[in-house]
DRENTORKOL-3810 file (N, C-alpha, C; in nm, 4 decimals):
REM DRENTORKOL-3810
@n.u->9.3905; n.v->22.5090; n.w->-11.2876; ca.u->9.4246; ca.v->22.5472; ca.w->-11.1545; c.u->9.4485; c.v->22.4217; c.w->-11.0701
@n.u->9.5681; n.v->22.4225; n.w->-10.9995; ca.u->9.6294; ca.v->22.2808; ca.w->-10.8924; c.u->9.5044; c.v->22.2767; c.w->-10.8192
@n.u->9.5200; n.v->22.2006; n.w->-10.7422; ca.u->9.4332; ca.v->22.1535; ca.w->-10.6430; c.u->9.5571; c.v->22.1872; c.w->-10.5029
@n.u->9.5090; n.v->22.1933; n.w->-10.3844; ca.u->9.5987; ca.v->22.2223; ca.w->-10.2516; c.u->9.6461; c.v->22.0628; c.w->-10.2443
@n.u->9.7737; n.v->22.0894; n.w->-10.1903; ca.u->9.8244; ca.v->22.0081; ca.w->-10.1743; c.u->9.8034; c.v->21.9067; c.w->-9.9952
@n.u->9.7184; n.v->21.8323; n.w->-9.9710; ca.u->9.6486; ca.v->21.7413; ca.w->-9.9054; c.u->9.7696; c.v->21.6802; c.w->-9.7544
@n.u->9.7893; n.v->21.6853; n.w->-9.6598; ca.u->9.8976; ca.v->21.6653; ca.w->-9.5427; c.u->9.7873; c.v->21.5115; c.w->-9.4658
@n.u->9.8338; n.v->21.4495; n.w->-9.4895; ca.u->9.7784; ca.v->21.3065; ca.w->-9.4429; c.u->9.7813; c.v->21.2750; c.w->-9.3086
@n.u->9.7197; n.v->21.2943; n.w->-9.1882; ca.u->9.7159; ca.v->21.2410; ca.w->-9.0977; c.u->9.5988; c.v->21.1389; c.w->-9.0235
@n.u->9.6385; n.v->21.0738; n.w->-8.9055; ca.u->9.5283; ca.v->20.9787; ca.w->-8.8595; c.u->9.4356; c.v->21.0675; c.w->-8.7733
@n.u->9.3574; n.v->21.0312; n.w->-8.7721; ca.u->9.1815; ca.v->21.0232; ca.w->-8.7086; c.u->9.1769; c.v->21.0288; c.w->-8.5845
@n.u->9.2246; n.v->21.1138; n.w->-8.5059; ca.u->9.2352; ca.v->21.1151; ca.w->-8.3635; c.u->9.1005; c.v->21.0831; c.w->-8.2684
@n.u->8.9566; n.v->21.1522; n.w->-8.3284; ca.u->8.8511; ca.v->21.1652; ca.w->-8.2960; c.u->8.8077; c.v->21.0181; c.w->-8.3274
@n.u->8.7522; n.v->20.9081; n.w->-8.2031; ca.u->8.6687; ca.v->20.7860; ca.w->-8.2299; c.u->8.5795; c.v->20.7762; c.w->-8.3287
@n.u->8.4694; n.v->20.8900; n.w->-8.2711; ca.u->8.3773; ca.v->20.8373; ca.w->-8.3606; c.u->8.4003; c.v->20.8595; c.w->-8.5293
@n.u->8.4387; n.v->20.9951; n.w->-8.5376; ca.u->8.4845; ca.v->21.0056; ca.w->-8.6794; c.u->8.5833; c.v->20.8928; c.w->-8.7933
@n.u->8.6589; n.v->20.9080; n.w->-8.6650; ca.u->8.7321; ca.v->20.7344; ca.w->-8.7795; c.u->8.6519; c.v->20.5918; c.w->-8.7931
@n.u->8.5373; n.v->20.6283; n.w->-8.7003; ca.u->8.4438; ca.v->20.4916; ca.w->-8.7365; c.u->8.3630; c.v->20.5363; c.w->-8.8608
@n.u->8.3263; n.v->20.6651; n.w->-8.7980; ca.u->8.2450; ca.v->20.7413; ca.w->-8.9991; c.u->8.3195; c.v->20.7145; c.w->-9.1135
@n.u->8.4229; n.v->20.7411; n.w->-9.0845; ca.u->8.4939; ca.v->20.7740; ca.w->-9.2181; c.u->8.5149; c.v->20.6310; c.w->-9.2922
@n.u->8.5343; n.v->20.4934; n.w->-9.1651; ca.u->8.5679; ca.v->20.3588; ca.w->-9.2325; c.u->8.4581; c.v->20.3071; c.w->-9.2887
@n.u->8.3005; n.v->20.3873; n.w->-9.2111; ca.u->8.2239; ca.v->20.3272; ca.w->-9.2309; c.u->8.1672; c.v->20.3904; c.w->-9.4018
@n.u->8.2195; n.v->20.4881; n.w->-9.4516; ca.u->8.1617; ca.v->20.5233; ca.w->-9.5455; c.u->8.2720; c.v->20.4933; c.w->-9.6618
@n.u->8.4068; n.v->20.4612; n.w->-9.6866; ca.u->8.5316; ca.v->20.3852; ca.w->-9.7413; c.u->8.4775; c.v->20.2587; c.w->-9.7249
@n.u->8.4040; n.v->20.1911; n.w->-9.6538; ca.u->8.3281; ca.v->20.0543; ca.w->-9.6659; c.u->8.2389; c.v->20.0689; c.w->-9.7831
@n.u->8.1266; n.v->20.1284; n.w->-9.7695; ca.u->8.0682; ca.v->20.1320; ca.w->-9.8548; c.u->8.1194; c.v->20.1672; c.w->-9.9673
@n.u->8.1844; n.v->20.2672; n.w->-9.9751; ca.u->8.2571; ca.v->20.3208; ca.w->-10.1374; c.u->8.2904; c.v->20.1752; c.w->-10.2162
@n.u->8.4014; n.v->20.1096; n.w->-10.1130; ca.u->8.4275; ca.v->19.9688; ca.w->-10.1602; c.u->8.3909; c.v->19.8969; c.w->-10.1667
@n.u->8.2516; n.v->19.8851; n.w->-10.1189; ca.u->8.1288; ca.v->19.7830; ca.w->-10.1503; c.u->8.1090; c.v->19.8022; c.w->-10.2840
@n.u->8.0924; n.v->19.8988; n.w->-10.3078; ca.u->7.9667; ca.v->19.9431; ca.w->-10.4289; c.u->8.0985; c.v->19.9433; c.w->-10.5512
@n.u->8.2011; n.v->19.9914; n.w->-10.5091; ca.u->8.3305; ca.v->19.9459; ca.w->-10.6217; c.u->8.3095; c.v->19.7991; c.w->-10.6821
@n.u->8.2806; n.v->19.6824; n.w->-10.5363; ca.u->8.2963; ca.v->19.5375; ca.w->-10.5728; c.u->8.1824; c.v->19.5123; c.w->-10.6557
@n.u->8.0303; n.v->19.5508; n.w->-10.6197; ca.u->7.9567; ca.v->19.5539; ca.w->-10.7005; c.u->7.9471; c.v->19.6102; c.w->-10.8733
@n.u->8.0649; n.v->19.7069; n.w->-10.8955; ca.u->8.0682; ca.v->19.7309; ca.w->-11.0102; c.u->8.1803; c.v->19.6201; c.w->-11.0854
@n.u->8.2616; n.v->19.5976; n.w->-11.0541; ca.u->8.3451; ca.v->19.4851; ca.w->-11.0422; c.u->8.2442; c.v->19.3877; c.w->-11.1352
@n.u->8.1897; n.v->19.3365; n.w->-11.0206; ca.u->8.1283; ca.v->19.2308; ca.w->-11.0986; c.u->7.9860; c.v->19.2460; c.w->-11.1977
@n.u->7.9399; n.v->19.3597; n.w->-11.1986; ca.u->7.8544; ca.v->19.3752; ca.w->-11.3393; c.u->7.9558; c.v->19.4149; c.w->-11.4345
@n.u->8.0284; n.v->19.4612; n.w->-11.4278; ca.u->8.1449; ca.v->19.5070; ca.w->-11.5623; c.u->8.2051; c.v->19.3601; c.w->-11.6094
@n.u->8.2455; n.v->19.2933; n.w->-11.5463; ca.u->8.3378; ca.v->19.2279; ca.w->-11.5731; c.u->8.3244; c.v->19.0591; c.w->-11.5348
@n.u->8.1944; n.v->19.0468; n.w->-11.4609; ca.u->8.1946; ca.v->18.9217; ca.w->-11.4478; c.u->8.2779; c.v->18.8479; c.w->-11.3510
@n.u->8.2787; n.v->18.7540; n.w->-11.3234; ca.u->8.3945; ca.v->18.6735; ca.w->-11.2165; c.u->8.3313; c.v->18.6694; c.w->-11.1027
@n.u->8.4421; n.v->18.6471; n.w->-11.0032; ca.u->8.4196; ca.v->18.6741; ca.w->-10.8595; c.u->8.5332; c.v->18.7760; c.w->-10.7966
@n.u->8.4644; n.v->18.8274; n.w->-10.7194; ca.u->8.5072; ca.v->18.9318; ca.w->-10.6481; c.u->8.4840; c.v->18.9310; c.w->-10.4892
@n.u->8.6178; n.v->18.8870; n.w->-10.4290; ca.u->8.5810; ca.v->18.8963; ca.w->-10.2757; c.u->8.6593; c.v->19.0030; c.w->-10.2145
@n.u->8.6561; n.v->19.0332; n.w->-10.1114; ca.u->8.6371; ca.v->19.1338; ca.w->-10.0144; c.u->8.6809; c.v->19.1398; c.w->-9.8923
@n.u->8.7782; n.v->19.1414; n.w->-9.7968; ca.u->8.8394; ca.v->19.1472; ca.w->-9.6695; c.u->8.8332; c.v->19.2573; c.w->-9.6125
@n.u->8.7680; n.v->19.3171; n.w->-9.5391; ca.u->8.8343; ca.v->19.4360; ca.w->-9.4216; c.u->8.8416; c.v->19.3829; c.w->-9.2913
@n.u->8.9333; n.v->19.4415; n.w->-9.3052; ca.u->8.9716; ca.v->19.4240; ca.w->-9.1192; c.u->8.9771; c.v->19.5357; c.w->-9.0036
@n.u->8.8706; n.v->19.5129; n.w->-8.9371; ca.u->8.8241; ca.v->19.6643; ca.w->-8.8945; c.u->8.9130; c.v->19.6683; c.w->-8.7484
@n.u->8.9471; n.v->19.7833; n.w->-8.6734; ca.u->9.0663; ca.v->19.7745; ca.w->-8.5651; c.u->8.9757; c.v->19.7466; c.w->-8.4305
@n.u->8.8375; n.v->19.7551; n.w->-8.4327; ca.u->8.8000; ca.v->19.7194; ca.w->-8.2962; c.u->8.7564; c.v->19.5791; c.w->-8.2735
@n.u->8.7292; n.v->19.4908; n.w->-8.4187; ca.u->8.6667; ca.v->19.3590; ca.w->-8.3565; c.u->8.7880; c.v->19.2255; c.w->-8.4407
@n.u->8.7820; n.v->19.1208; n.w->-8.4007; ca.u->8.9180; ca.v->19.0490; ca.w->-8.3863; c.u->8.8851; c.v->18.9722; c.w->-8.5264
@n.u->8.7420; n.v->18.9307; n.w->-8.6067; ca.u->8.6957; ca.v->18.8647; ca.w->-8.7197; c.u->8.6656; c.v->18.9739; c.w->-8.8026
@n.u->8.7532; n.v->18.9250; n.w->-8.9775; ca.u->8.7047; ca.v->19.0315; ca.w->-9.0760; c.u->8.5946; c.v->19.0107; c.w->-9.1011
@n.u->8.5696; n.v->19.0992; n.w->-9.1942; ca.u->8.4289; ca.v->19.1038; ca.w->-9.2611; c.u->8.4439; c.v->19.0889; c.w->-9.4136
@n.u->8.4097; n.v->18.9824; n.w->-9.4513; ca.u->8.4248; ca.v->18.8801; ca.w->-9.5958; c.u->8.3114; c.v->18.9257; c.w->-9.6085
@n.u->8.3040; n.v->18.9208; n.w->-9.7993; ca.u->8.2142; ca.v->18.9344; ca.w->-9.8556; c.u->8.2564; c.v->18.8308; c.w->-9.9923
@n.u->8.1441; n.v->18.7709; n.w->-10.0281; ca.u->8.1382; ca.v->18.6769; ca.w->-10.0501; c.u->8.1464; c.v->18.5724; c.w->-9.9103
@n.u->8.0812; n.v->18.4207; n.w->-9.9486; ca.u->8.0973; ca.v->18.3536; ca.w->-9.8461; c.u->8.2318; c.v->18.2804; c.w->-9.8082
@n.u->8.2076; n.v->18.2837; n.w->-9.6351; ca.u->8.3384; ca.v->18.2748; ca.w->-9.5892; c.u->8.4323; c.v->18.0991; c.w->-9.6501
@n.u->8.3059; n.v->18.0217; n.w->-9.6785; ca.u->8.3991; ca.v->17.9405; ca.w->-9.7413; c.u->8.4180; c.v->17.9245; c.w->-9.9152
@n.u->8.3810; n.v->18.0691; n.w->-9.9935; ca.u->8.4178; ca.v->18.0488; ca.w->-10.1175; c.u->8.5429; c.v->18.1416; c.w->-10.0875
@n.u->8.5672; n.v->18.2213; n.w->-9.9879; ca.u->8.6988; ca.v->18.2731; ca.w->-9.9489; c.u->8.8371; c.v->18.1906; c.w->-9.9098
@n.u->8.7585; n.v->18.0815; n.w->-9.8514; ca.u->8.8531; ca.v->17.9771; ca.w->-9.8006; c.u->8.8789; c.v->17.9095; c.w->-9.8883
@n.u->8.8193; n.v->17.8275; n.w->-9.9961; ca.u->8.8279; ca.v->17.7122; ca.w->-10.0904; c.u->8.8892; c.v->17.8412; c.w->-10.1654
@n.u->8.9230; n.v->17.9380; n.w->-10.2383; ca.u->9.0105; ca.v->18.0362; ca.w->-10.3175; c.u->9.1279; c.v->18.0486; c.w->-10.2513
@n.u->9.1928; n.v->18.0301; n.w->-10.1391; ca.u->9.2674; ca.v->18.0775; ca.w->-10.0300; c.u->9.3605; c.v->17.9121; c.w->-10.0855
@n.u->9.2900; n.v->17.8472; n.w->-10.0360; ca.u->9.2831; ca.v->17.6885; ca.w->-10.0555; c.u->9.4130; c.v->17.6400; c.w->-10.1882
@n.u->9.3100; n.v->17.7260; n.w->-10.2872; ca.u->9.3353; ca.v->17.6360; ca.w->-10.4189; c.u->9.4874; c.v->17.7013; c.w->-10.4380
@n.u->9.4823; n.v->17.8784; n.w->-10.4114; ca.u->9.6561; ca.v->17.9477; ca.w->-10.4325; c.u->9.7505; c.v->17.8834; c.w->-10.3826
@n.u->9.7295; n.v->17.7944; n.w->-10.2152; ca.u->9.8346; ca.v->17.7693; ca.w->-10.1476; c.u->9.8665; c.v->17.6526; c.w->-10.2077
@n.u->9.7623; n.v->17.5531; n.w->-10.2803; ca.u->9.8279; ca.v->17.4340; ca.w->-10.3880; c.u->9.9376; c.v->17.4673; c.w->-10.5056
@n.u->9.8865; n.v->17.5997; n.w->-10.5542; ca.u->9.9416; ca.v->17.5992; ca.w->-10.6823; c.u->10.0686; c.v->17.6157; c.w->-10.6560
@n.u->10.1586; n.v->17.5656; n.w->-10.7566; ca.u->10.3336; ca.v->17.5709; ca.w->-10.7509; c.u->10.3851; c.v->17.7110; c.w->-10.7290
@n.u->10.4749; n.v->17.7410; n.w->-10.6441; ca.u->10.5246; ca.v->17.8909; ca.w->-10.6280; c.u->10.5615; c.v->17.9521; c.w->-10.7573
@n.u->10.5732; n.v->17.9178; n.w->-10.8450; ca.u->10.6637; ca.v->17.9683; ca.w->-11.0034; c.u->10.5014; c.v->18.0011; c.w->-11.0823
@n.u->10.4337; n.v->17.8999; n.w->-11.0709; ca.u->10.3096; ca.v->17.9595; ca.w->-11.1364; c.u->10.2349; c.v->18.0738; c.w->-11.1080
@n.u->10.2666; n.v->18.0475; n.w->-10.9412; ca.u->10.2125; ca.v->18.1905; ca.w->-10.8226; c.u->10.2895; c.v->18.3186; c.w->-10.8651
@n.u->10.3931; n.v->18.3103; n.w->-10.9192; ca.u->10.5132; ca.v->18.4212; ca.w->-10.9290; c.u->10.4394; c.v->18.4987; c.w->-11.1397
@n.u->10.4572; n.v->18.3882; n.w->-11.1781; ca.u->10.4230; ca.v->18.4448; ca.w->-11.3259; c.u->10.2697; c.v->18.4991; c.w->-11.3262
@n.u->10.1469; n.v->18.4673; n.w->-11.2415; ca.u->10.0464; ca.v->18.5588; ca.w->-11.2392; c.u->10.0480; c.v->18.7183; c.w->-11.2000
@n.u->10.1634; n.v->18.7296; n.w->-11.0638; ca.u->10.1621; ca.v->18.8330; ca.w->-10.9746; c.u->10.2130; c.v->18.9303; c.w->-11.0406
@n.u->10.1729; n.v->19.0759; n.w->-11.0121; ca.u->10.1779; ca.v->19.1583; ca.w->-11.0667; c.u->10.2009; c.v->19.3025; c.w->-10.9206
@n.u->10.3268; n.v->19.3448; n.w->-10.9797; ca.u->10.3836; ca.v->19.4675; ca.w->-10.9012; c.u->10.3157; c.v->19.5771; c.w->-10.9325
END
């Protein structure tokens, strides 16, 4: 049996679209946390929430920066053969 077919709109109600980001935060917290027991590495984290002007990094803000850092060194052609559509 289908499932109904779902009509996408925005969050008119304040507080509710703060619930709803605030609990899609967590979902994606706990995603990053599986992330890295599965698989090891590092795993960072950006949201950018619409009422305050600084994201919220996870991981620290300068192992975000020194990663940020090292991409904008690497040659554009090397940048191109990692990326993935």
């Amino acid at each position: 049996m289908r499932r109904k077919r779902v009509t996408l709109a925005g969050i008119s109600n304040d507080n509710a679209r703060r619930a709803s980001l605030k609990k899609r935060r967590l979902g994606i917290m706990k995603k990053r946390s599986e992330l890295i027991i599965h698989y090891g590495g590092h795993v960072y984290q950006v949201i950018y929430r619409p009422d305050e002007s600084e994201p919220m990094i996870w991981s620290s803000h300068d192992e975000v920066q020194h990663l940020l850092d090292e991409y904008s060194k690497t040659p554009k052609l090397d940048c191109s053969k990692k990326t993935v559509n």
